[in-house]
Structure formats: structure tokens, C-alpha cells
N, C-alpha and C positions, 0 to 999 in steps of 0.2 A: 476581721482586722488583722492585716499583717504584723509580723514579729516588730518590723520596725516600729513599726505606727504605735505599739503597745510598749515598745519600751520609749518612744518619745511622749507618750501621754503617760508615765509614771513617771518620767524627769520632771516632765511640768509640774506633776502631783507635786511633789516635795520638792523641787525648786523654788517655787514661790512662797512656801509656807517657811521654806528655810531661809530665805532671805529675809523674814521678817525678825529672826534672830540676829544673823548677822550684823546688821545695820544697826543693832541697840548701842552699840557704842562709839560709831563711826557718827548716826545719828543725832546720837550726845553733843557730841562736838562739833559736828555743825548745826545743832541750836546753839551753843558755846559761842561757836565763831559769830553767827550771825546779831547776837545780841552783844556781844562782849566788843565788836568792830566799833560799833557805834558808842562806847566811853570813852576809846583814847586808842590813837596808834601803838604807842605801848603797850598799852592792855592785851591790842589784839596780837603785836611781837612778842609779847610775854605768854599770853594763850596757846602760842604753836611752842615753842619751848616746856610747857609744861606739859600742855597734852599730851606731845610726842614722847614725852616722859611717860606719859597713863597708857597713849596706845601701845609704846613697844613692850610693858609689862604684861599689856593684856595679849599681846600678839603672842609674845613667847610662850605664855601659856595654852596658846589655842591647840597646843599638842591634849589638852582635856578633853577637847572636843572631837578632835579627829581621831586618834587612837580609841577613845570610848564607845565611836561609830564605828571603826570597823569591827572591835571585839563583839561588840552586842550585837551587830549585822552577822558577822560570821558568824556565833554560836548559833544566834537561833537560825540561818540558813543551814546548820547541820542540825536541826532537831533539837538543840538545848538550852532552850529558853530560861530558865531558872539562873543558869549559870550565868547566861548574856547579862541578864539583870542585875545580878551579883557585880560583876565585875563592872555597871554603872554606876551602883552604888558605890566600888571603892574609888570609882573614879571623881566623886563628889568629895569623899572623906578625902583624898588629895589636894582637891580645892581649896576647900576649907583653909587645909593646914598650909597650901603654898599662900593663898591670899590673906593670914594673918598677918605669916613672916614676912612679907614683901611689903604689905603696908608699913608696918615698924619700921623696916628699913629704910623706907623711901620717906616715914614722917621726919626720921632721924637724919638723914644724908640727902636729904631731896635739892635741899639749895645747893651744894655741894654741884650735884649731876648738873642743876640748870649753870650756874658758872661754870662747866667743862664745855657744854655745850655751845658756849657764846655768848650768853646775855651779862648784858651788864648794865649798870644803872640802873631807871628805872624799870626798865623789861627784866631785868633780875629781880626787880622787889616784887613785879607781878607773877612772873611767872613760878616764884614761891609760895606769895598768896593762894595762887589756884591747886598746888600741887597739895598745898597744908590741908586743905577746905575738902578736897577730893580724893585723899589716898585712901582713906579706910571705904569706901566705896568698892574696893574693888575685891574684898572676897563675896560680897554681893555679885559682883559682875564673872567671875569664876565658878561659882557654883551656878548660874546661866549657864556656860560653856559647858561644864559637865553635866549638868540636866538633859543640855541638849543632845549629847552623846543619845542618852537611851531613847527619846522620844525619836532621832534621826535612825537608829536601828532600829526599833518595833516602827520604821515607817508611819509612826501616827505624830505629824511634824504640825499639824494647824495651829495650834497653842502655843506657840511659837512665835504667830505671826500676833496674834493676840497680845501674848503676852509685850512685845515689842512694840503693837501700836500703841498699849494703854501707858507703858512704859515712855515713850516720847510724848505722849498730853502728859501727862505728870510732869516730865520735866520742863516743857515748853511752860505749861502752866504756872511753875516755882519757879522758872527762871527767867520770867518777864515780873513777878510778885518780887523777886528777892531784889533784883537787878533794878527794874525800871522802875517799880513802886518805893519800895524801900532802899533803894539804891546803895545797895551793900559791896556795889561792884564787881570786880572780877572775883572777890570771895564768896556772892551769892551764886556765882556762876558756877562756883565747884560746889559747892554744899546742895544746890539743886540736882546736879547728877547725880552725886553719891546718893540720896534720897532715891532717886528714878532706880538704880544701880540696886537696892539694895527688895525695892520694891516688885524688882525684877525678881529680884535671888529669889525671892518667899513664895513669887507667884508660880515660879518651874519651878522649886524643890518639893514642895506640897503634891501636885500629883504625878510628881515622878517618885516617889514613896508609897503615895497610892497604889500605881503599876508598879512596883515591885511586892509589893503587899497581896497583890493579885494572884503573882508567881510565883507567890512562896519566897522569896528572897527576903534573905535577912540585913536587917538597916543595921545592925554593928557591924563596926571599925573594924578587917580583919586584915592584918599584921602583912598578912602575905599576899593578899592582894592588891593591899596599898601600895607595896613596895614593885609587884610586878606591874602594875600600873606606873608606875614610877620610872621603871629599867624599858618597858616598852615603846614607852613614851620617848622617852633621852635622843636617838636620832631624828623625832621629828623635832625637840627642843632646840638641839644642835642644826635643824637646818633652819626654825624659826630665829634664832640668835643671828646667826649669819645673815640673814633676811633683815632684820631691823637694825644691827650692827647701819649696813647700809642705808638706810633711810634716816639712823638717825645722823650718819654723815653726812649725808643728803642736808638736813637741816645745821648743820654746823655753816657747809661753804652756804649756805641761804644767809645767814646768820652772818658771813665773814663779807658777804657780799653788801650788805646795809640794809636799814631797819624795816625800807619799802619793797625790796624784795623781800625781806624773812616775813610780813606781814599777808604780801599777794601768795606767798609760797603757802602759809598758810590757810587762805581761803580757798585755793584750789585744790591745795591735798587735800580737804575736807570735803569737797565733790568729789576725787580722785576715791578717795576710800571708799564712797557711799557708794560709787559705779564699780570698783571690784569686789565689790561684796553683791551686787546684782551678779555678778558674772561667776563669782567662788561660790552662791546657791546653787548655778547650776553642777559646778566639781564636786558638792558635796554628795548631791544630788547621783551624779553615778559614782560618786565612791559607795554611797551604803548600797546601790544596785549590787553594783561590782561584788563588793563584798558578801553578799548575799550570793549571787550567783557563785564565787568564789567556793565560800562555805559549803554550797549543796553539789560542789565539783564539775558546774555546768561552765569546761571552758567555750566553745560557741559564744555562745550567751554573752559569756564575760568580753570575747573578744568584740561583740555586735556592739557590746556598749561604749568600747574607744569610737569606734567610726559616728555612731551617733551621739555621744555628749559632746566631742571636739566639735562638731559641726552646730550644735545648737551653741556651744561656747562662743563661737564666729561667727556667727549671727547674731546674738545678742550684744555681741561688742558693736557690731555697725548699727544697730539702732540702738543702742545705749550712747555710742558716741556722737550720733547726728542731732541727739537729745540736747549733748554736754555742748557742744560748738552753739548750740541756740539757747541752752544757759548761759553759756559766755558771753553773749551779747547782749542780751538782755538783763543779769542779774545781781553784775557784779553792783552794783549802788546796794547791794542787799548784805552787802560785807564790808563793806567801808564807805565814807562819805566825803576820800577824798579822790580828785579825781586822777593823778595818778597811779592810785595805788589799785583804780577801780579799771585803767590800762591794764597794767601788768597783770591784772585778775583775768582778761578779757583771752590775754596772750597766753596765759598760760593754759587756762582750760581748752582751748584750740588744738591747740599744740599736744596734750596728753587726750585727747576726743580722739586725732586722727588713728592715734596707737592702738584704742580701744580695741577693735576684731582679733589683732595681736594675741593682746592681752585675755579676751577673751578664749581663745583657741588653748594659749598656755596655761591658764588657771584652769580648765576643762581636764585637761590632761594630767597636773597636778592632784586634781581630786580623784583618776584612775588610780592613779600610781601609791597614793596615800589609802585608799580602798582595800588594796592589794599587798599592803603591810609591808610597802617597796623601800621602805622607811633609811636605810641605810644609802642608799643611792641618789635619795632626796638632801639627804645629809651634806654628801660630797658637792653632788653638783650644785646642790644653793651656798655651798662657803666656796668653790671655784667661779661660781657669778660674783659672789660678795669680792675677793678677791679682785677679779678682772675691773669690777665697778670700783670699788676703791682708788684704784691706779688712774682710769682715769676722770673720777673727779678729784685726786691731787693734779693730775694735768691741768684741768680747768681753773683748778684756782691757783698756777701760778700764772695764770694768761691774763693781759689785760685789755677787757670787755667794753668797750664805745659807753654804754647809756646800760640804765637798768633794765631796758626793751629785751637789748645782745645777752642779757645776766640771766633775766627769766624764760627766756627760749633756750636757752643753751644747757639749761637745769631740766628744764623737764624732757629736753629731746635725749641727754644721757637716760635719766630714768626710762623711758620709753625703747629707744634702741638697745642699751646698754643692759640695765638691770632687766628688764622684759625680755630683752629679744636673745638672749645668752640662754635664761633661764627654759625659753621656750625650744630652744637648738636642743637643748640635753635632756626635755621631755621625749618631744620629738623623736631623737634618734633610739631612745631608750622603747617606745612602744610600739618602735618598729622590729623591736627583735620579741624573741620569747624568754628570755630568762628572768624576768618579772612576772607572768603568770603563770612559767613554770615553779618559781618558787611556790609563790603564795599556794598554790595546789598540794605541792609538798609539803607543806602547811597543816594541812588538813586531818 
């Protein structure tokens, strides 16, 4: 077997097992959407308002997940496994403590954030409902993130995928019991995640305690590792902030636009996310490679693995999007029952399909760069996209748009060209040169 052939058959390895993490919360919420669509148009404008509230907390934190992967990848690719493990447990003791305080904050200020964000009426009484029912959920859904730091470094990622299917029957399961039997509403729809959320947490911290127990690594809180986990983490915080900054403006002009676009905007970003979270398994996927090869100083190696995870990244985006246009046509009555709003479901997922390979290609190369501890570069260039995108979606909504048709194509072709195609320019030119694997090497 050729070198290639061997590193495109360990991408798959942990690609697929690592998307079955990823999608636990992207997932969430499109059982969310899909059940919560059919109570009330409100409900479902009030669902994207809150969610997007859950997801961009738990987005900002995904620096647990990625920095965890590469420190436990790097150590043990140089021989020090003990340590790697060390340093995933502090990155759990992190969790923890971000996902206490952040729920607090969000039980205390949550309605607050949903009025900055646009809703009003009844789409503000719902979209506090869900946030109320679902915040404490989420140091459940955090210590996930950093569980999966160590299992994606020790490359033993199946349980993962486990843990994530048994996690969406649970929810799917309480949130057709809480919603459709008991019909508790849009607040059965959060108290079922948090549940799934939380059943997650228990089922990766348990034997990711295990394997550190294995290696000798100690499960106390240590002062200084928590903290270096903390300081190492902050530029990918800083370019995740940046990142959801933007989407959650994203949902604002959604929002400024009227309740049947903020509604289809919803149903589509909830396919939208489940399909780059297909495509961010495979980044992950050569980040821990990356990182590993990094660690044991094999550049070669490290550099084999841009030419080949970008290209499965571009691939996967065109049959992931040829998937998402035949979703579109087909699915939308599975998100609402009304039929305009089952249009603009149709249009938008088309429309963000075509992007897919794009996207694919730049999320591939993302997960190099984030592998390679390229951490401060990712910083700049995702609040220089944030940035560019910002500007012009203030363009767009000071323009005035024919039909909600011109409102949801014109939304998702920014996100697509705009926020995508920016992000992908300053990957790009970045791993074309060497001073990203020249660091990381010095690294070492």
C-alpha cells in the first residue's frame, strides 16, 4: 500500500468515528427543529433564536476540543503519553468550570441576548422558553468536547460515534414523549436535549478517566494545567468568537428580514451545520494526523497530509452537497407545514449545497492548520472574514429585496461566497508557504 493510500485509509479511520461527535449538537437541533416546526411558526422563529444562542456557546468553546487534540496528539507522537493524557484531563477540569459559569450566565441574561438579537413577541417568549429548559445542558455537552480531545489524540475515536448515536435516540426518543405526548412544547424540546446532553457527558467522561487511569495520569484539578489549557486555547477562542460573532449577525438580518425567512433560515442552518460537521470530521481527522506526525518531527509526512485531507475535504463537499439539493426538494414539509416557508426551505438549502466542495476544501485545511498549533493566524484571519462579512451584511440590509425568495438567496449566497470563500483565501495562501510547519516543528 502506498503512503497515500495509508494516509487516506487513517482519515477515514477517524473521520467517521469523529463525526459521530460532532453532529451531537448540531443533531440536537435538528430533532429540535424538526419537531418543534410543526407547534407553531413561532415556536420554530423562536427555536433559531435560541438555539443559535446554545450553538454559538458551544461553538466558542470548541477550542476544548481542538487544542486537547492537538496537545494529546503531539505528546504522545513524541513519546509522552502520560503527559498527553494529563493535559486531557485538565482540559476536561476546564469544561466543567467554563460550562457552569456560562450556564448561570445565560439562565440569568438569556432573555436579554434573545431581545438583542431580534425577537419579539411571541418568538421572544419562546425562544426564552427553550434557552431556560436547555442551559444547564451544556456543561454536559462541554465535557463531550473535551473527552473528545483525548479519545481523537490516542486515535481510539469509535465511541464517539456510539456515544453520539445512542445520544440522539435518547433525544429523539424525549422529545417526541415530552413534545408530542405530553405536549409541554417548545420547553419539552429543551429539557430533552439537556438530558441527551448530559447523558452524553457521563458516557465519554467515564472511559476517558478510564484511559487516563491506564497511563498513569492523575484525575486532580492541576492549577497549572488548567490555566495553560486556558492561555493555549484563547487564539483559537478569539477566532471561534469571530466565527459566531458572524452568524450570530447572520441571524439578526434573518430576523430584521421577517418571521418566514428567520424560520426557513432556521431549518436550513440545521442541515447546514449537520453537513459541516460531515466535512470538519474530515479536518479533524488530519489535524490529529498532522499533529502526530508534527510531534515525531516527520515534516514529509505532515506536508502529504495537506495535499491529501484538502482533497478528500472537496470531495466530500460535492457528494455531501448533491445529497443536500435532494434534501431540499424533498424534505422540507419535515420542518414546517406551511408552504411558504417549506419554499424558502427548498431555496435555501440549494443554494448553501452548491457551496458545499468550497466549504469542504476550507474546513480540510482548517483542521491542518489548527493541528499545527497555527493558532494565532487562525485568529487574525477568522476576525479579518468576520470583519469583511459584517460590512457586507450591513450592505444587504440596508437594500430593499423584491419577495422573501431575493431575502433567502441573498442570505445564504453571502454566507457561502463571503464568510466561506474569504476564510478559504487565507487558508489557502497560508499552506502554501512554510512558516506554519515551520513553526509547529520549532515546537517541538
Amino acid at each position: 500500500m502506498t503512503k497515500s493510500a495509508t494516509i487516506r485509509r487513517s482519515i477515514i479511520s477517524l473521520a467517521i468515528p469523529t463525526f459521530g461527535q460532532l453532529i451531537a449538537e448540531p443533531a440536537f437541533i435538528l430533532i429540535d427543529t424538526a419537531v418543534v416546526g410543526h407547534v407553531s411558526d413561532a415556536s420554530l422563529a423562536g427555536l433559531s433564536i435560541g438555539s443559535t444562542i446554545i450553538l454559538t456557546t458551544v461553538g466558542l468553546c470548541v477550542f476544548l476540543a481542538y487544542n486537547t487534540t492537538s496537545q494529546v496528539a503531539g505528546l504522545i507522537g513524541a513519546g509522552k503519553k502520560r503527559e498527553g493524557i494529563e493535559a486531557g484531563v485538565d482540559g476536561m477540569w476546564l469544561a466543567l468550570i467554563i460550562g457552569v459559569v456560562v450556564s448561570l450566565l445565560l439562565f440569568f441574561f438569556g432573555g436579554e441576548l434573545c431581545a438583542l438579537m431580534g425577537a419579539r413577541g411571541q418568538v421572544l417568549v419562546q425562544a426564552e422558553l427553550y434557552l431556560q429548559a436547555i442551559v444547564f445542558g451544556l456543561p454536559g455537552m462541554l465535557l463531550v468536547y473535551a473527552a473528545n480531545g483525548i479519545f481523537r489524540g490516542l486515535q481510539k475515536v469509535r465511541i464517539t460515534l456510539i456515544a453520539a448515536v445512542t445520544g440522539a435516540v435518547v433525544n429523539t426518543v424525549l422529545e417526541i414523549l415530552f413534545v408530542v405526548v405530553f405536549r409541554w412544547g417548545i420547553i419539552g424540546s429543551g429539557t430533552a436535549t439537556l438530558i441527551a446532553q448530559w447523558f452524553m457527558g457521563i458516557m465519554l467522561t467515564v472511559p476517558a478517566l478510564i484511559w487516563a487511569r491506564k497511563y498513569g495520569a492523575s484525575w486532580k484539578p492541576r492549577v497549572e494545567g488548567i490555566v495553560s489549557s486556558a492561555g493555549d486555547g484563547f487564539p483559537l477562542f478569539i477566532r471561534t468568537l469571530a466565527l459566531r460573532a458572524s452568524m450570530v449577525m447572520t441571524v439578526v438580518l434573518a430576523a430584521n428580514m421577517g418571521e418566514r425567512v428567520l424560520a426557513s433560515y432556521q431549518a436550513v442552518n440545521s442541515t447546514w451545520n449537520f453537513a459541516l460537521n460531515m466535512l470538519d470530521a474530515i479536518g479533524i481527522a488530519g489535524q490529529a494526523l498532522v499533529a502526530t506526525s508534527i510531534g515525531a518531527r516527520k515534516r514529509d509526512e505532515a506536508r502529504r497530509m495537506v495535499k491529501e485531507v484538502s482533497r478528500a475535504g472537496f470531495l466530500a463537499g460535492i457528494a455531501i452537497g448533491i445529497g443536500m439539493i435532494l434534501l431540499g426538494l424533498v424534505a422540507a414539509p419535515l420542518f414546517s407545514p406551511t408552504p411558504a416557508i417549506q419554499m424558502l426551505i427548498t431555496t435555501g438549502m440549494i443554494v448553501q449545497a452548491i457551496f458545499l466542495p468550497l466549504s469542504g476544501w476550507m474546513w480540510a485545511l482548517d483542521g491542518i492548520l489548527i493541528g499545527a498549533e497555527d493558532y494565532r493566524f487562525l485568529a487574525y484571519s477568522c476576525t479579518l472574514t468576520a470583519l469583511v462579512y459584517m460590512l457586507t451584511l450591513w450592505g444587504a440590509a440596508r437594500m430593499q429585496w423584491p419577495d422573501d425568495f431575493w431575502r433567502i438567496t441573498v442570505l445564504w449566497s453571502l454566507i457561502s461566497v463571503v464568510f466561506i470563500g474569504v476564510r478559504a483565501l487565507c487558508n489557502g495562501l497560508r499552506v502554501r508557504g512554510d512558516t506554519w510547519i515551520d513553526q509547529a516543528i520549532a515546537k517541538v
